[in-house]
C-alpha positions in Angstrom: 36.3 -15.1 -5.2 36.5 -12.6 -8.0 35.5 -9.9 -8.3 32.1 -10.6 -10.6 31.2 -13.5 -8.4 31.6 -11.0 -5.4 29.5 -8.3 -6.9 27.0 -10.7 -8.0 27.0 -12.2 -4.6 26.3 -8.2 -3.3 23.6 -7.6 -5.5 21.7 -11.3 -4.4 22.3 -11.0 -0.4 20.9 -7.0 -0.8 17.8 -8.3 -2.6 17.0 -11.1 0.2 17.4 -8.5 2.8 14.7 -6.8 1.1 12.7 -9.1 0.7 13.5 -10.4 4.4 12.0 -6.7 5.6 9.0 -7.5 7.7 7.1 -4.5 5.9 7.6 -6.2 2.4 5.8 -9.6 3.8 3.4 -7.6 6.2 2.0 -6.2 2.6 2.5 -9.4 0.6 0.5 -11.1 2.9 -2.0 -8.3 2.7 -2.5 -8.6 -0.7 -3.0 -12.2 -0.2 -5.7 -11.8 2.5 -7.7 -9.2 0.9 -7.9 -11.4 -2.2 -8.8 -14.8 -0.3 -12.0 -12.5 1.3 -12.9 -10.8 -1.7 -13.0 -14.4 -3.5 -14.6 -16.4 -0.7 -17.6 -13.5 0.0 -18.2 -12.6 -3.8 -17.0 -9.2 -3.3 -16.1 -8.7 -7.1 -19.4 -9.1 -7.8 -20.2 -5.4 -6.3 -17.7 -4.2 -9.2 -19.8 -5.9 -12.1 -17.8 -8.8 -12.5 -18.7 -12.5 -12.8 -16.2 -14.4 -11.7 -12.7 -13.5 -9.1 -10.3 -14.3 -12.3 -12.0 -11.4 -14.5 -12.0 -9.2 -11.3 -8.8 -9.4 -10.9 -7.8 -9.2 -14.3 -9.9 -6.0 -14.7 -9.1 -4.5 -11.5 -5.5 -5.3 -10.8 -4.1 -6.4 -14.5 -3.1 -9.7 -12.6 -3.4 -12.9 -13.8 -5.2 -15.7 -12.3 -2.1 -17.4 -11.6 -0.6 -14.9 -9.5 -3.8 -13.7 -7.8 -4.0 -17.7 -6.0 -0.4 -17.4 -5.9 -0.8 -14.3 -3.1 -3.8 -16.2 -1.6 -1.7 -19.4 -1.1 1.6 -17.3 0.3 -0.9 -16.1 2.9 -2.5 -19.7 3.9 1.2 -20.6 4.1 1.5 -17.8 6.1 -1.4 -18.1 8.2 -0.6 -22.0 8.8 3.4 -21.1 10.0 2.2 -18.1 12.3 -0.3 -20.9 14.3 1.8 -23.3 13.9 4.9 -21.6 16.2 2.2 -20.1 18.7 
């Protein structure tokens, strides 16, 4: 292996570990919880906003895309964790 394709090989391996850390996916799934509720009960309408996609846009400068993309890592989530219990 040279030594490119060995320091490239560093640099991937050191960002799974990171993301492997159980407090990176403890938060991720967070985020991804706290969304789902806020969608389901309406919550963004307390802020003044009509709809979850404007809340979130407004609130968090996220788009709609990755907002359900957070929710559905955290169903995924949720469904693994039950599944191995």
């Amino acid at each position: 292996m040279d030594i490119l394709t060995k320091d490239r090989l560093g640099v991937l391996e050191a960002r799974i570990e990171k993301g492997l850390d159980p407090n990176v996916t403890k938060r991720f799934v967070a985020v991804g919880r706290s969304l789902a509720e806020i969608n389901k009960r309406e919550l963004y309408k307390e802020t003044g906003c009509t709809s979850f996609d404007r809340y979130v846009r407004q609130r968090w400068k996220m788009t709609h895309a990755m907002a359900y993309y957070f929710i559905a890592a955290y169903r995924r989530y949720r469904r693994l964790q039950d599944s191995l219990h």
